[in-house]
N, CA and C atoms as a LAMMPS dump frame, in Angstrom:
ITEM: TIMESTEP
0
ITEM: NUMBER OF ATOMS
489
ITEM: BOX BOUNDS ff ff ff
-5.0000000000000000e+02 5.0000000000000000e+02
-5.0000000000000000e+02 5.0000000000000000e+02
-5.0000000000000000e+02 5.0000000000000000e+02
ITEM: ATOMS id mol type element x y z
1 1 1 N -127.587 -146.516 475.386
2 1 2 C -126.389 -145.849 475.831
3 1 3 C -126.103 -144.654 474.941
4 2 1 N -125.737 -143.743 475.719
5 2 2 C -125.293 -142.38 474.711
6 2 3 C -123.893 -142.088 474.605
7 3 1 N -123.212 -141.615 473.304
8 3 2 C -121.752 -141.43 473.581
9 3 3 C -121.517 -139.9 473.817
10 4 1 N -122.31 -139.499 474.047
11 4 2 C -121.969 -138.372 474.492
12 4 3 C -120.991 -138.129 475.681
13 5 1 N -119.924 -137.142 476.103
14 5 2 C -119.274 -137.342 477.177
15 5 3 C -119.628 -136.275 478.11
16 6 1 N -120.079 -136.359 479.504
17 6 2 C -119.608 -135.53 480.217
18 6 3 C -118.898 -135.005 480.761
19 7 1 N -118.662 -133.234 480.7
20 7 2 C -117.179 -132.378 480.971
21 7 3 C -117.228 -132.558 482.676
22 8 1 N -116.709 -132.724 482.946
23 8 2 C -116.454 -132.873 484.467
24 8 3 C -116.315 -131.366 484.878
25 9 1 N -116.967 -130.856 485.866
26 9 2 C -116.981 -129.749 486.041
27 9 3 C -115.708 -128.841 486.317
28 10 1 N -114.649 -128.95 486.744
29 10 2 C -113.216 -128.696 486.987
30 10 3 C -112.781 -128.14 485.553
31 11 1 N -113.196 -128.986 484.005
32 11 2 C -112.871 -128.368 482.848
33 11 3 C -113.605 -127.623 482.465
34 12 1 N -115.145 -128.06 482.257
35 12 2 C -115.986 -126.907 482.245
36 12 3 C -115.589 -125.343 482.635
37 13 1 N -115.292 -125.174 484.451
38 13 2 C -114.644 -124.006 484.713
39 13 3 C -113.515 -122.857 484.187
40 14 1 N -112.536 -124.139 483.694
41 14 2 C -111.557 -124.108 482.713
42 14 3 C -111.626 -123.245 481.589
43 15 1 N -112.935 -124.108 481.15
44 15 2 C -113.105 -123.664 479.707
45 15 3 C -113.645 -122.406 479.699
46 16 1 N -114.498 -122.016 480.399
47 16 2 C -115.633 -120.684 480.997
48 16 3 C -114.864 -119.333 481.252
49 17 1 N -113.58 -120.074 481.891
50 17 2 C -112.801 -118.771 482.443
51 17 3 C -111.96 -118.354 481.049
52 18 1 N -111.395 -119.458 480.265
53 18 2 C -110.825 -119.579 479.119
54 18 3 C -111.546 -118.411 478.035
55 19 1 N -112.945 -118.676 478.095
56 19 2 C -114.002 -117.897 477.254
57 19 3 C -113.813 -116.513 477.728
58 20 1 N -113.881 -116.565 478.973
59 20 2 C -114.218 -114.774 479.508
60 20 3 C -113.017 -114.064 479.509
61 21 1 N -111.906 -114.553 479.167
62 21 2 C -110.909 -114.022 479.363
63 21 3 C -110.285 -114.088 477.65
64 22 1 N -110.363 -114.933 477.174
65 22 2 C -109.691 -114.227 475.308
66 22 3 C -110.95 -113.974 474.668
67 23 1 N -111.704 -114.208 474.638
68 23 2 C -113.041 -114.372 473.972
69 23 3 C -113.103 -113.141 473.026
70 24 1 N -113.504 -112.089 473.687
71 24 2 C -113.334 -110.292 473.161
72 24 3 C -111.939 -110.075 472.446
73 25 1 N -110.574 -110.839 472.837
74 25 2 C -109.635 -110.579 472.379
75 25 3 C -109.578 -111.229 470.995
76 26 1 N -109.852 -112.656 471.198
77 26 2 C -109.638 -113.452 469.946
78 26 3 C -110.944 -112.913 468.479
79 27 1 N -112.764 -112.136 469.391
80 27 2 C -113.185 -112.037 468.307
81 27 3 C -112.236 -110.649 467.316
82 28 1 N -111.622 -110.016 468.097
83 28 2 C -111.124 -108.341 467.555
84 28 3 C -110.077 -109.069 466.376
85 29 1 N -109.532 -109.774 466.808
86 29 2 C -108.217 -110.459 465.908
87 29 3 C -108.665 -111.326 464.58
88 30 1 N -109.948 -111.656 464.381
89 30 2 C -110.784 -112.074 463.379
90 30 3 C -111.423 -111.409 462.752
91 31 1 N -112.245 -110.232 463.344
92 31 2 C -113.493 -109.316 462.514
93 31 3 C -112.748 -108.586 461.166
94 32 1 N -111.214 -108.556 461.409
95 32 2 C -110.504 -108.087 460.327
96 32 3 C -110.702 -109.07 458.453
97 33 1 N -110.575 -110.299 459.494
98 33 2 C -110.41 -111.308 458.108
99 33 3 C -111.953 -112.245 457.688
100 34 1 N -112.527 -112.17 458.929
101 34 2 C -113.882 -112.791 458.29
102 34 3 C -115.362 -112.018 458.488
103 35 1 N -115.069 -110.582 458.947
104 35 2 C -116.454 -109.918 459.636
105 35 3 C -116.407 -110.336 460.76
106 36 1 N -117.356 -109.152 461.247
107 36 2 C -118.122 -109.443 462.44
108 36 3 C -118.985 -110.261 463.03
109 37 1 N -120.269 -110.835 462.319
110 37 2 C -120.885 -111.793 462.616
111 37 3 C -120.098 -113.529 462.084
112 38 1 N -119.029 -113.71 461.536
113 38 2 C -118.348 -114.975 460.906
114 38 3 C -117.536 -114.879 462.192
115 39 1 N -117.252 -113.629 462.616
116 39 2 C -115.791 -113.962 463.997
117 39 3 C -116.565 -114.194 464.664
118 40 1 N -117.651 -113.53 465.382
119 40 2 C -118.656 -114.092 466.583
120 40 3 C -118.503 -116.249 466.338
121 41 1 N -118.944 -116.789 465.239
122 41 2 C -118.902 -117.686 464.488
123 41 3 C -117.809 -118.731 465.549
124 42 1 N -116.782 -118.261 464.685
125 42 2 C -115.436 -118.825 464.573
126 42 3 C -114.676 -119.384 466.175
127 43 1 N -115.415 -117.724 466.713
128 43 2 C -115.216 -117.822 468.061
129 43 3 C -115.631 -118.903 469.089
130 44 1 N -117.04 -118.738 469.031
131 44 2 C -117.331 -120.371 469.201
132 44 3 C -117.361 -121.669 468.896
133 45 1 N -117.229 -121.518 467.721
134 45 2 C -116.535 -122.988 467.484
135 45 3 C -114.905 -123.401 467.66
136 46 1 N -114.472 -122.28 468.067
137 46 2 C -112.863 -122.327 468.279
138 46 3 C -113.367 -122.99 469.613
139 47 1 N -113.903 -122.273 470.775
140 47 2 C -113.912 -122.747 472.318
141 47 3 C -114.127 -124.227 472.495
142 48 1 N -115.406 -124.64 471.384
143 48 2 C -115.843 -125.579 471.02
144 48 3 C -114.728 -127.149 470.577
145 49 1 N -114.012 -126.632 469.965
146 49 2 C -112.474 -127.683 469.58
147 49 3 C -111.78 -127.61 470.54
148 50 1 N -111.891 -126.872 471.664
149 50 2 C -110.961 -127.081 472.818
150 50 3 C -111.417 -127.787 474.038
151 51 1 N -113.009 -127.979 473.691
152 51 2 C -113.706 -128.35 475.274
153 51 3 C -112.827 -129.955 475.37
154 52 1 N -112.74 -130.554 474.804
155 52 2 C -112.135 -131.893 474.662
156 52 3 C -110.576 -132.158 475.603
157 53 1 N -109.955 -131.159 475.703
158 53 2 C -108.435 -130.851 475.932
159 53 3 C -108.407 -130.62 477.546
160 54 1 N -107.301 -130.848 478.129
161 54 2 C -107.122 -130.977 479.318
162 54 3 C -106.859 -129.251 479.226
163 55 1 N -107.669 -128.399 479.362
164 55 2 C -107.248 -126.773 479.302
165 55 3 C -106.24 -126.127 480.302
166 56 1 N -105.661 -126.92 481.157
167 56 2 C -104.686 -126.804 482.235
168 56 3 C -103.718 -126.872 482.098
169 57 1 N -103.341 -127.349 481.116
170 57 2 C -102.109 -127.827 480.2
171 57 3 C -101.471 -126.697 479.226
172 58 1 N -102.21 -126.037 479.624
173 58 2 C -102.07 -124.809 477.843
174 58 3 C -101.463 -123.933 478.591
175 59 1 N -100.368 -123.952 477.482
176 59 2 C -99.123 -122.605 478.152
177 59 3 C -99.349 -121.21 477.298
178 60 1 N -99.618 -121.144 476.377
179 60 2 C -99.984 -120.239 475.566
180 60 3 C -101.023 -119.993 474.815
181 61 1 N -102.282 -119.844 476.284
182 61 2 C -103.802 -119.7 475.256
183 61 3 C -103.903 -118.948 474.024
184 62 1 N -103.361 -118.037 473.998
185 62 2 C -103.92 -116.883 472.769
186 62 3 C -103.014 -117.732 471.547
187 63 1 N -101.92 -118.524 471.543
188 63 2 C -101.837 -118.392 470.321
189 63 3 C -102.552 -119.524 469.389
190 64 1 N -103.032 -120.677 471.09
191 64 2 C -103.524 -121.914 471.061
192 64 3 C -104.875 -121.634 470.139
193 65 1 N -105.547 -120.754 470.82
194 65 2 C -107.344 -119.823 470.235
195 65 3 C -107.099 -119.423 469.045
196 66 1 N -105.88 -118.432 468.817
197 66 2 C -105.497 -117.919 467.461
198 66 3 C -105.285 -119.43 466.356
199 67 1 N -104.743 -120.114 467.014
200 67 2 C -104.631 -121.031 465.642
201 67 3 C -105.269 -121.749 465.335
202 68 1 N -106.317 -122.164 466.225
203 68 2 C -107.574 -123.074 465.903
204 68 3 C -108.029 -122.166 465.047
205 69 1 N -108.678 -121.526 465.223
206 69 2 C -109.701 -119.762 464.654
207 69 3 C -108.858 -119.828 463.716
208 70 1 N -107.801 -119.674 463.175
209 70 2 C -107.448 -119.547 461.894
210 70 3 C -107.696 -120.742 461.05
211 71 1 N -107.586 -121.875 461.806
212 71 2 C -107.363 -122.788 461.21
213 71 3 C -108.822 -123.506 460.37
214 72 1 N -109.549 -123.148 461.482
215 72 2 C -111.346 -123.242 461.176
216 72 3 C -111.507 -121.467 460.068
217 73 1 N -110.922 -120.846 460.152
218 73 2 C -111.154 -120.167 458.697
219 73 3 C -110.613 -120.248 457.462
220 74 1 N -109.51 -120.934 457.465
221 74 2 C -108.98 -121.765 456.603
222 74 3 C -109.837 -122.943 455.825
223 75 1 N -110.425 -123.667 456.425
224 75 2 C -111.17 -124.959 456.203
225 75 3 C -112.592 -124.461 455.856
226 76 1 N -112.728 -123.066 456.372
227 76 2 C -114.079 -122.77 455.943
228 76 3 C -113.966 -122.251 454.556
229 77 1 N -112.812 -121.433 453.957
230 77 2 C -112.493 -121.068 453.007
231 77 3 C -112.588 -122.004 451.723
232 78 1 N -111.524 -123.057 452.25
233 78 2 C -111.702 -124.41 451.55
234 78 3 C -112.633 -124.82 450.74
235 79 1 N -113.833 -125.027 451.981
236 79 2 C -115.166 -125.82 451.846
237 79 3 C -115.911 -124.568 451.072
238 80 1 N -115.687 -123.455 451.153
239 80 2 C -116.181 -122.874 449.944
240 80 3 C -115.861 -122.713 448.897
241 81 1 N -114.249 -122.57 448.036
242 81 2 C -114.035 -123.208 447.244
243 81 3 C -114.318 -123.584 446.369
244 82 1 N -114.513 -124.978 447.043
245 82 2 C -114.644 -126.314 446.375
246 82 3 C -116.004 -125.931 446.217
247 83 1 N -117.038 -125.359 446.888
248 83 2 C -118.176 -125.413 446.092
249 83 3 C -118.723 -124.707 445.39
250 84 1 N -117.913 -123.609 445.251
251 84 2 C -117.706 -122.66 444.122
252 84 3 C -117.759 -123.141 442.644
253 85 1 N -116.406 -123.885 442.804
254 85 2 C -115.878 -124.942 441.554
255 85 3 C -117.042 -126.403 441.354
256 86 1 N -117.59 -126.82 442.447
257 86 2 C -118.2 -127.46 441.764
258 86 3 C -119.56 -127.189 441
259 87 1 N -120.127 -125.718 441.677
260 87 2 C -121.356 -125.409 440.982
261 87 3 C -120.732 -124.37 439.691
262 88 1 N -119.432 -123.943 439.628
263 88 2 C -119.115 -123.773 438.383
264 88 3 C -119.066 -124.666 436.872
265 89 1 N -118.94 -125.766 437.892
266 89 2 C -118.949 -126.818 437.013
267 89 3 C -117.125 -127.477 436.531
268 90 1 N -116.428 -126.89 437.465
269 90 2 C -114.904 -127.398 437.314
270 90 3 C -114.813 -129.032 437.636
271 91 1 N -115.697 -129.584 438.384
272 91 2 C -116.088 -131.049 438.094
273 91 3 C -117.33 -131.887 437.407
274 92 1 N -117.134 -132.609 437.268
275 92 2 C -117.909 -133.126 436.457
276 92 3 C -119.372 -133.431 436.648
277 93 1 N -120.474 -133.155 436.543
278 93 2 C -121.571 -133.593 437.487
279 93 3 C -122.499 -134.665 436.06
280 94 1 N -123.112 -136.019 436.898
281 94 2 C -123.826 -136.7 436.085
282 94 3 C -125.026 -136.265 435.214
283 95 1 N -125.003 -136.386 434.487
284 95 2 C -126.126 -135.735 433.429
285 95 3 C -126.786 -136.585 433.222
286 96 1 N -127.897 -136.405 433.045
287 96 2 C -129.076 -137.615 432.493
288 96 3 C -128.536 -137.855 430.543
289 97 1 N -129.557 -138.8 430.253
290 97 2 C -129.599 -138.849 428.737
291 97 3 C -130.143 -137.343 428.095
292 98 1 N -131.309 -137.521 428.689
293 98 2 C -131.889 -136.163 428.239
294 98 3 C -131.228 -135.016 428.338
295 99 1 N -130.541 -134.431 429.236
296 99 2 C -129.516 -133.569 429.096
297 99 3 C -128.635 -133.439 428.189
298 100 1 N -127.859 -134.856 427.832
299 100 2 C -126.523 -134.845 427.281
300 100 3 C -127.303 -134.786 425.511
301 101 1 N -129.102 -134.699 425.343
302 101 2 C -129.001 -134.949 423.733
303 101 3 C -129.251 -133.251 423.492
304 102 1 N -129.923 -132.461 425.021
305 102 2 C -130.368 -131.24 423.86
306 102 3 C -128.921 -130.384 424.191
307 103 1 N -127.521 -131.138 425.149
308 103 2 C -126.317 -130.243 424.587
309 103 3 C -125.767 -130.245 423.356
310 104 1 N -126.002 -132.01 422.972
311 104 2 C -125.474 -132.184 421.447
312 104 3 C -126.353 -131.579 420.603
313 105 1 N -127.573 -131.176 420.953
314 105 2 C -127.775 -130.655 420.214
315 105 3 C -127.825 -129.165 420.03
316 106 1 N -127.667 -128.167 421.362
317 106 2 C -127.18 -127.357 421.111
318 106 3 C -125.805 -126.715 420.939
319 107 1 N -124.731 -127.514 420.684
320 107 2 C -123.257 -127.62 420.007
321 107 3 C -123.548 -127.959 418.996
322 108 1 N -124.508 -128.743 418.566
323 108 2 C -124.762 -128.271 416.325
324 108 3 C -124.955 -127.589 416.148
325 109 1 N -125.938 -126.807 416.902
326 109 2 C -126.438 -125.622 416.136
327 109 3 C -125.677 -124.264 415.807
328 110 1 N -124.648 -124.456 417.055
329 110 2 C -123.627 -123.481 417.412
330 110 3 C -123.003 -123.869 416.239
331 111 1 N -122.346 -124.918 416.128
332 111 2 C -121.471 -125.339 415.42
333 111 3 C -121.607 -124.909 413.614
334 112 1 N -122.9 -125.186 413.874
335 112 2 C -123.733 -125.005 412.264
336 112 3 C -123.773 -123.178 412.103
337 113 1 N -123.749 -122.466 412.604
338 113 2 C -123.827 -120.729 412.451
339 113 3 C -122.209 -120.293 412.684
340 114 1 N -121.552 -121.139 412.955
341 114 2 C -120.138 -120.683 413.082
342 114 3 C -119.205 -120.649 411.374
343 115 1 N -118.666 -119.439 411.291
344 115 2 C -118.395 -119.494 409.816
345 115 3 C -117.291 -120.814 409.105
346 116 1 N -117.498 -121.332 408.954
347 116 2 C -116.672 -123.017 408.28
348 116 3 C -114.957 -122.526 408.428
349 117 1 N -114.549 -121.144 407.968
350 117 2 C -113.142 -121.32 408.546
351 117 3 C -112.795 -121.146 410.102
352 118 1 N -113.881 -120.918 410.791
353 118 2 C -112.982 -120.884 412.317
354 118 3 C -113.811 -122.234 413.189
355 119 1 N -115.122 -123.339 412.362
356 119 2 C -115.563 -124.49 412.803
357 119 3 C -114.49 -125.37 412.234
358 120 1 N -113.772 -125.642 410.779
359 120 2 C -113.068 -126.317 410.641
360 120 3 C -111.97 -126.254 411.746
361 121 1 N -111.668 -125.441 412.135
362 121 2 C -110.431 -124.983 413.415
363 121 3 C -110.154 -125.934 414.61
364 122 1 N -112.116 -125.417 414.935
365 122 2 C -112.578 -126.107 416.408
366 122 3 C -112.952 -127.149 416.302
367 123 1 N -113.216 -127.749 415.525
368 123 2 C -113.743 -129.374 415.192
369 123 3 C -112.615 -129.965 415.131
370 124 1 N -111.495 -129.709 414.528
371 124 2 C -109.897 -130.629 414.337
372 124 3 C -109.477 -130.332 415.813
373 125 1 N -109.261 -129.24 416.841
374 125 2 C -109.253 -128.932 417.876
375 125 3 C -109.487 -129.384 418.823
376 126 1 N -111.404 -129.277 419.018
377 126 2 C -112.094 -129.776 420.016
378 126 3 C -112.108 -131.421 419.668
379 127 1 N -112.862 -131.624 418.583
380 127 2 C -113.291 -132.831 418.623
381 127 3 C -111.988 -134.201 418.052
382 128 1 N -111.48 -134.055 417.263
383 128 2 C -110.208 -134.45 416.395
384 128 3 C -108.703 -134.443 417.433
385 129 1 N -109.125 -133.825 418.513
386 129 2 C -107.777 -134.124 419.399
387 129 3 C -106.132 -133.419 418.489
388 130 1 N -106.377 -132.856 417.833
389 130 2 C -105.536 -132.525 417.02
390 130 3 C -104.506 -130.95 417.637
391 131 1 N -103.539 -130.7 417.655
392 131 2 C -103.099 -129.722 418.119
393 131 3 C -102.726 -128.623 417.486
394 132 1 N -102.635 -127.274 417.326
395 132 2 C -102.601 -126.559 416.592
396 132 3 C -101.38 -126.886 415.412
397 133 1 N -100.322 -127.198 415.998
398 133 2 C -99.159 -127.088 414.946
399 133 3 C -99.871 -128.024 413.936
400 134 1 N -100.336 -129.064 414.445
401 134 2 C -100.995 -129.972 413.473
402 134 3 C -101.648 -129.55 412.473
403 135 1 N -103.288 -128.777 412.997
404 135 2 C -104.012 -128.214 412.082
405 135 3 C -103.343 -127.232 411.164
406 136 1 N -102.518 -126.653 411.755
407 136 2 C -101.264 -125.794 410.813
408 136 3 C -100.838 -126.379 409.37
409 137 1 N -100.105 -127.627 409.825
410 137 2 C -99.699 -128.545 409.105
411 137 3 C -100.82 -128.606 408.011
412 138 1 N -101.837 -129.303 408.581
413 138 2 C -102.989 -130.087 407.266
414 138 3 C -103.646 -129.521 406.717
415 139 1 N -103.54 -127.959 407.339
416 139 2 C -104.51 -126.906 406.367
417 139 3 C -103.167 -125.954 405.77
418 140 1 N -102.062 -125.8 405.925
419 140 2 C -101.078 -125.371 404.99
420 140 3 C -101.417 -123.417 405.473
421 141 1 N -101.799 -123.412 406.934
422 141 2 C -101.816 -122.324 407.317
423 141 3 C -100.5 -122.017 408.338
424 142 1 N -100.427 -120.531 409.047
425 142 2 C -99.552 -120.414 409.541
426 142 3 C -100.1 -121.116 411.043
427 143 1 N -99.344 -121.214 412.464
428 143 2 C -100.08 -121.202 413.466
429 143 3 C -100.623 -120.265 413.858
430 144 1 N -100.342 -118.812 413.514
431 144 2 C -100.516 -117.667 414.478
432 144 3 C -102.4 -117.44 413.589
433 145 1 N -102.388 -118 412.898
434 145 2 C -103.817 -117.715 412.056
435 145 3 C -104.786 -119.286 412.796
436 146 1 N -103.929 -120.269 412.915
437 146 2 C -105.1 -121.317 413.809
438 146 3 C -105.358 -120.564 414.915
439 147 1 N -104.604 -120.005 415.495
440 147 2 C -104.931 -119.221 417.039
441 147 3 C -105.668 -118.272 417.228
442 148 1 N -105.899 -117.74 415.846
443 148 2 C -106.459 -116.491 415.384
444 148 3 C -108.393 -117.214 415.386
445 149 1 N -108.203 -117.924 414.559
446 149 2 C -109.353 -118.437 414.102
447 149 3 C -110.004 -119.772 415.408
448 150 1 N -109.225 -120.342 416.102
449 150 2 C -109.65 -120.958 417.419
450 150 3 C -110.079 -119.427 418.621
451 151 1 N -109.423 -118.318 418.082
452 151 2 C -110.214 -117.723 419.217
453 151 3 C -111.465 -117.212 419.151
454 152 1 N -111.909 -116.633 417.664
455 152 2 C -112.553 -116.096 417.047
456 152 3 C -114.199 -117.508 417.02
457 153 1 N -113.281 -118.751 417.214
458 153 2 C -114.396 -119.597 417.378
459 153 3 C -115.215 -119.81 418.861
460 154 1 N -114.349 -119.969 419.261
461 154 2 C -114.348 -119.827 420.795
462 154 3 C -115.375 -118.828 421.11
463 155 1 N -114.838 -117.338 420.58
464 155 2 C -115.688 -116.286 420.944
465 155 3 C -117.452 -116.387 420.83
466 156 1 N -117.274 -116.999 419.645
467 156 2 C -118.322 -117.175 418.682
468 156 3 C -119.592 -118.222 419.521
469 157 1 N -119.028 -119.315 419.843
470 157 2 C -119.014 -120.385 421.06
471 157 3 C -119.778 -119.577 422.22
472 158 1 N -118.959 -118.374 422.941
473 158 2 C -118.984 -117.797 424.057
474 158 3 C -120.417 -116.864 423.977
475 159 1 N -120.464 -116.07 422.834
476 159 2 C -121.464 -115.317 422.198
477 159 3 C -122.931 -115.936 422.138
478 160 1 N -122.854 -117.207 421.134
479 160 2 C -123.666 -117.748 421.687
480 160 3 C -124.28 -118.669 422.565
481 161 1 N -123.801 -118.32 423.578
482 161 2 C -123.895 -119.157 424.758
483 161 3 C -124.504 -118.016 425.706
484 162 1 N -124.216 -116.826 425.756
485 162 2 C -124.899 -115.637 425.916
486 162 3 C -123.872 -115.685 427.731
487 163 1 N -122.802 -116.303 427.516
488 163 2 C -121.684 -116.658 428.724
489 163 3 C -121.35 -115.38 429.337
């Protein structure tokens, strides 16, 4: 058995006349926000979310087309995004062992060429959970000089990372 459904021809027609008649209108109202070949796109998969719908029913095609089509560029936006951020690395991705030893080990090495007053900084910082006023506190500095020296580490960090 297949679940596929068949359109009964009466909607089919529906839908056909639906197409030939906003189709050109709805791609002009898109090529602005997603191009030309993404509105061609959009366009059909807009017609596409409607084949389902009793199309006889619709009192206001264009704004019905307009808001699907936006709505599917919305979600397409989304879904890129998110995979933006995840190959940025804004989530977390599993690392093997082997991965996680030559990062530790390239954060020593970093760590080890960084000049001792702006690693003491980032080590109470990064690793020590410690907050600036703190490190302030236990090194008998001002804050505006931890901030000074956390950026300068950071940089240092960034530099060689070749970021």
């Amino acid at each position: 058995m297949s679940d596929v459904k068949e359109m009964n021809p009466g909607a089919a027609a529906t839908l056909n006349g639906l197409y030939r008649r906003y189709s050109g209108w709805l791609g002009k109202r898109l090529r602005g926000r997603v191009g030309v070949d993404d509105a061609a796109d959009v366009v059909q998969e807009t017609y596409l979310r409607l084949a389902p719908y009793l199309l006889e029913d619709i009192r206001h095609p264009k704004a019905l087309l307009l808001r699907v089509a936006l709505n599917l560029v919305r979600d397409e936006r989304r879904r890129m995004a998110l995979r933006d951020r995840t190959l940025q690395g804004a989530f977390p991705v599993m690392d093997t062992a082997a991965d996680a030893a030559v990062d530790r080990l390239l954060l020593k090495q970093i760590l080890m060429t960084m000049p001792p007053l702006y690693r003491d900084v980032f080590v109470l910082s990064r690793f020590d959970g410690m907050t600036y006023s703190e490190i302030a506190m236990a090194n008998g500095i001002s804050l505006a000089t931890v901030e000074r020296r956390m950026a300068k580490a950071v940089e240092h960090c960034t530099a060689q990372l070749d970021v």
